[in-house]
DOKOLRO-857155 format. One line per 8 residues: number of its first residue (from 1); their letters; for each residue x, y, z of N, C-alpha, C. Coordinates in Angstrom, 3 decimals. Example, Ala and Ser with C-alpha at 12.3 -4.5 7.8 and 13.67 -1.06 7.14 Angstrom:
! residues 2
1> as> 13.190 -5.690 7.800 12.300 -4.500 7.800 13.200 -3.300 7.800 ~ 12.850 -2.250 7.080 13.670 -1.060 7.140 12.900 0.030 7.870
//
This chain:
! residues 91
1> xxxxxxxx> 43.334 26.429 27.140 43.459 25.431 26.112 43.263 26.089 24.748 ~ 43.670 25.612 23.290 43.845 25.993 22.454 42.906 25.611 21.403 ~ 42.172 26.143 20.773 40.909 25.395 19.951 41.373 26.428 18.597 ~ 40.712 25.144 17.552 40.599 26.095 16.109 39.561 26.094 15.663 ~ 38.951 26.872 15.291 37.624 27.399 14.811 37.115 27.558 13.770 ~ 36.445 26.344 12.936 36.179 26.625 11.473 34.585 26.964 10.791 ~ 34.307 28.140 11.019 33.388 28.872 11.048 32.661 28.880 9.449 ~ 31.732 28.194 8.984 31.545 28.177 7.774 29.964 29.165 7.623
9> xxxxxxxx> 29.741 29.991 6.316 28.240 30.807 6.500 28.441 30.551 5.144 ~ 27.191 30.823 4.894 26.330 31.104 3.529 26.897 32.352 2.251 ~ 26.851 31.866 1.249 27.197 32.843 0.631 26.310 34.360 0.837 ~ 25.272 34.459 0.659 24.446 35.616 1.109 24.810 36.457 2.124 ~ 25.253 35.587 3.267 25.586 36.369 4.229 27.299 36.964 4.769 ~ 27.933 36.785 3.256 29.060 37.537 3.277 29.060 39.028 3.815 ~ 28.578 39.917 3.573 28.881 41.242 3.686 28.328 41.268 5.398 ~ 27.199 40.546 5.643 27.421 40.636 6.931 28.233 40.016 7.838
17> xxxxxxxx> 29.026 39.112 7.795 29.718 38.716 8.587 31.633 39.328 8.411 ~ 31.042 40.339 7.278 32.410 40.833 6.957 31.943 42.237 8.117 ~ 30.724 42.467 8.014 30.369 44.007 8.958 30.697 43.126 11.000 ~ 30.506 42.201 10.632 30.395 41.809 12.552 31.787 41.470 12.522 ~ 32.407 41.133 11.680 33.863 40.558 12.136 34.993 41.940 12.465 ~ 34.064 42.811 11.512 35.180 44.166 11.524 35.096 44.619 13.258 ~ 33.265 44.751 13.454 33.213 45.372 14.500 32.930 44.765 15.813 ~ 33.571 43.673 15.813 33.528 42.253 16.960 34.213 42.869 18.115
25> xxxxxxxx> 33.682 42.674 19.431 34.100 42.961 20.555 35.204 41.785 21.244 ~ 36.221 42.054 21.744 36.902 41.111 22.436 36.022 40.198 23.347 ~ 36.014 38.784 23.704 35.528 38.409 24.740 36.195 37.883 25.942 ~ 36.022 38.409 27.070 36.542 37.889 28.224 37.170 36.249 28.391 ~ 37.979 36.029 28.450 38.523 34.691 28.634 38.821 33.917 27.506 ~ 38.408 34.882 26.495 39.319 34.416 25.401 40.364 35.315 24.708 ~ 41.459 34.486 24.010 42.535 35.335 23.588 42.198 34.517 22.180 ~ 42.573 35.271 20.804 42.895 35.252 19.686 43.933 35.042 19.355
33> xxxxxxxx> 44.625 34.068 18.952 46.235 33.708 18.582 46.371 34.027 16.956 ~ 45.456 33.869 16.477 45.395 34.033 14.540 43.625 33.585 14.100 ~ 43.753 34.627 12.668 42.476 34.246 12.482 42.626 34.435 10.476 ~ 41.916 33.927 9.703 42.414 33.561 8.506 41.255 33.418 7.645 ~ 40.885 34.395 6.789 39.844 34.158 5.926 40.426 33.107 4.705 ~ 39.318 32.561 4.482 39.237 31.566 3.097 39.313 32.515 2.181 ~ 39.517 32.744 1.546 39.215 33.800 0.449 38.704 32.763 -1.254 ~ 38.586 31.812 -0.774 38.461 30.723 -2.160 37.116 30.464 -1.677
41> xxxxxxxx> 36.568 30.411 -0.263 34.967 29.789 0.011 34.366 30.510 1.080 ~ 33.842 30.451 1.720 33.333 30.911 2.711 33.075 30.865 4.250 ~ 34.194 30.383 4.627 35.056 30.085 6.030 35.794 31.240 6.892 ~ 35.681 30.631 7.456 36.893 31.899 8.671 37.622 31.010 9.666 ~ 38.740 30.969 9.961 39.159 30.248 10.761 39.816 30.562 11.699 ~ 40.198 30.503 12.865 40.234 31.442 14.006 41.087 30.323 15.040 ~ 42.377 30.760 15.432 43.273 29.823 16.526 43.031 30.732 17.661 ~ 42.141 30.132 18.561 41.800 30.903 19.865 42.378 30.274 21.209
49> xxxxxxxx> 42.686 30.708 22.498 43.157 30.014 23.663 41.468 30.409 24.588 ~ 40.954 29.798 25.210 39.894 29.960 25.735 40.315 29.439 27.444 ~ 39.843 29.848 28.699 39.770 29.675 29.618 39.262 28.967 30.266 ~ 37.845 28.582 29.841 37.410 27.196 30.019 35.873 27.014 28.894 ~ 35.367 26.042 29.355 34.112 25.909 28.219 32.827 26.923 28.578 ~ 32.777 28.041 29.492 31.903 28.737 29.034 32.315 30.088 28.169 ~ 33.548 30.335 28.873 34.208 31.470 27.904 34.548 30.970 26.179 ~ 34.239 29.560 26.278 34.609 29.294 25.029 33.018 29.184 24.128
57> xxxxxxxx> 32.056 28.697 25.058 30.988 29.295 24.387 30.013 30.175 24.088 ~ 30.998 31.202 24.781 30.157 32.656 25.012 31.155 33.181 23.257 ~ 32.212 32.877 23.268 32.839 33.591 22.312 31.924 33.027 20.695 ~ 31.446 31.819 20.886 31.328 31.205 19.457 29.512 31.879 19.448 ~ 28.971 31.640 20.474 27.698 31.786 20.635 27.357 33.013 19.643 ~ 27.536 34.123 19.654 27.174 35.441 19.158 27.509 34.929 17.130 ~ 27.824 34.320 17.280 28.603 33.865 15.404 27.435 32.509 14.910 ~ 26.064 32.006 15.854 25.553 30.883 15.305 24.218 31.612 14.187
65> xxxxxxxx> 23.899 32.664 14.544 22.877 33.065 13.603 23.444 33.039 12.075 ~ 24.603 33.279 11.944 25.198 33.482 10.508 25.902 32.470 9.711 ~ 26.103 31.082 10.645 26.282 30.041 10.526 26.782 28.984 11.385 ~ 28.170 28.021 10.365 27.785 26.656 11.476 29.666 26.649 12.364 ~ 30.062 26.828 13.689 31.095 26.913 13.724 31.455 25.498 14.170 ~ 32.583 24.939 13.996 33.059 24.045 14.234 34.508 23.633 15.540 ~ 34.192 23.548 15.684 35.514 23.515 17.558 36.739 22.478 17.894 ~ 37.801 22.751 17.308 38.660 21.368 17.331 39.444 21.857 18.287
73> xxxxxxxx> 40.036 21.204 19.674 40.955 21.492 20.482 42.429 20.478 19.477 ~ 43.396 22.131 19.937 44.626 21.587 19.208 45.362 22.048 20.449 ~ 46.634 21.211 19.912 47.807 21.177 20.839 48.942 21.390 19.712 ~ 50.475 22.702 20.211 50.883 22.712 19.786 52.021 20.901 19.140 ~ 52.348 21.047 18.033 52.983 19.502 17.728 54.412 19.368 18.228 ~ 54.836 19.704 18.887 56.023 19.718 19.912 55.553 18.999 21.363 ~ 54.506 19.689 21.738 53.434 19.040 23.289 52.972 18.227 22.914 ~ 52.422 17.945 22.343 51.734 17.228 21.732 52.204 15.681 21.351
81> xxxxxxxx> 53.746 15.827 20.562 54.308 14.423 20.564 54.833 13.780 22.306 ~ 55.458 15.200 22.936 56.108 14.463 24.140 54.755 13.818 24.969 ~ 53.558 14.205 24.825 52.600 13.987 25.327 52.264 12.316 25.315 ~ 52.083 12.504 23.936 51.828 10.728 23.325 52.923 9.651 23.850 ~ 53.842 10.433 23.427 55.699 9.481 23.925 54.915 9.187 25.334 ~ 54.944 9.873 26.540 54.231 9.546 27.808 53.637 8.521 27.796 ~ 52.961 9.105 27.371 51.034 7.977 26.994 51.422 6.675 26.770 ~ 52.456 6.508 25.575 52.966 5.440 24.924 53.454 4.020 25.723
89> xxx> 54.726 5.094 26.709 55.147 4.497 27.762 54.457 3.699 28.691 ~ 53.621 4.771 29.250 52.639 3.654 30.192 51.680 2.879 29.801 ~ 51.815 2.162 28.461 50.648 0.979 27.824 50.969 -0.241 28.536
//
């Protein structure tokens, strides 16, 4: 499944999360699709595919000391409409 990740920290703790992001280890069961600094505030945002909910909270887990991440499951908007159309149908 597909989640986006809006990772917000402290100004202070810029340079470190610029040192862990450089030298971040892949995590098992998750894949990285895109990832996107704010460059106006202090965010990171990250389109990840995760395997299920522990691989998905093993990946965020290591990122809570430096701040607050946020977890939205997305669906591409192509699946996503035929999905609803479905849904729609059977009301």
């Amino acid at each position: 499944m597909l989640f986006m990740a809006i990772f917000s920290y402290s100004p202070e703790d810029r340079n470190l999360v610029i040192e862990r992001g450089m030298g971040s280890e892949k995590t098992a069961g998750v894949t990285i699709k895109g990832e996107w600094f704010d460059v106006s505030g202090h965010r990171v945002f990250r389109l990840f595919e995760a395997e299920d909910d522990a691989h998905l909270a093993s990946s965020i887990f290591s990122w809570t000391d430096l701040g607050v991440a946020e977890i939205i499951p997305v669906m591409e908007t192509e699946k996503a409409l035929k999905l609803l159309k479905r849904a729609g149908k059977k009301s």
